[in-house]
N, C-alpha and C positions, 0 to 999 in steps of 0.2 A: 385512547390511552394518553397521560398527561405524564412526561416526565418533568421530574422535579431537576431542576438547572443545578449544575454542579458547583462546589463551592467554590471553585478554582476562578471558574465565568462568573459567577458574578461577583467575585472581589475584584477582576480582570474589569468587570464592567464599570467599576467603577475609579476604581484608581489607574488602568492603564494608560492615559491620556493627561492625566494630570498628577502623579507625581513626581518629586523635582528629580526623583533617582529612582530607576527601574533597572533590578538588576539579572532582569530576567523577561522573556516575551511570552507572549499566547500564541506567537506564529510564528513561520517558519521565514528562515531571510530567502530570499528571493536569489536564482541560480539560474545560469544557463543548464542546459542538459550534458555537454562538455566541464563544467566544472561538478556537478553530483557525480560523473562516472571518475574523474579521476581520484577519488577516495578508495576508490577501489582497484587496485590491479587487475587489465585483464577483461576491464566491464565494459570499455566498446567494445573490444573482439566479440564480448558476450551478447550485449544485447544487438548485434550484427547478425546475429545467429539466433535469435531467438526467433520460432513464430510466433506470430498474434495470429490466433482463432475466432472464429464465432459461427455458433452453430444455434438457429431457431428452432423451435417444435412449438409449430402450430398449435391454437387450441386449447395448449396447459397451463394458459395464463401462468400466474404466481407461483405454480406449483413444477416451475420449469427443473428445477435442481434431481426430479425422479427421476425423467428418463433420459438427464445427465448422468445420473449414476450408473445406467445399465449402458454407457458407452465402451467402450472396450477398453480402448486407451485412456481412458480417465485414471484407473486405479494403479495401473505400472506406472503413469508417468506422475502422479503422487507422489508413490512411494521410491520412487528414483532419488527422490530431494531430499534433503536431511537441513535439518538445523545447523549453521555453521559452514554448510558444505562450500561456498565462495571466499571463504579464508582459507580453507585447506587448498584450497585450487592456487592463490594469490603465492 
């Protein structure tokens, strides 16, 4: 499959390095991990407390996301999260 480059990239590809006033980037500026959490109240405690998982199954190459879904804890802990829910906490 061939995707066609977006308009954005390659007007970016062409003018971001050379002209005289850019008032705007393609990329993100560069952060400590201490300065992206302080935007947020509350987000070391949080991500202090967060797990990181990983879980393998053999054998299902590409097709690994199936018998993710028949995990138990996949679908409560989903649906636990809501859109917005880290502002109502802050």
């Amino acid at each position: 499959m061939t995707i066609t480059p977006f308009k954005l990239e390659r007007y970016f590809s062409e003018h971001e390095f050379t002209a005289k006033y850019l008032l705007c980037s393609s990329d993100p500026e560069s952060m400590s991990i201490g300065e992206l959490l302080a935007f947020e109240p509350g987000a070391s405690e949080g991500l202090g407390q967060t797990w990181l998982g990983y879980t393998e199954y053999p054998g299902v190459g590409h097709g690994s996301w199936l018998p993710a879904y028949d995990e138990p804890e996949l679908w409560p802990w989903m649906f636990s999260h809501r859109l917005g829910d880290a502002k109502k906490k802050g």
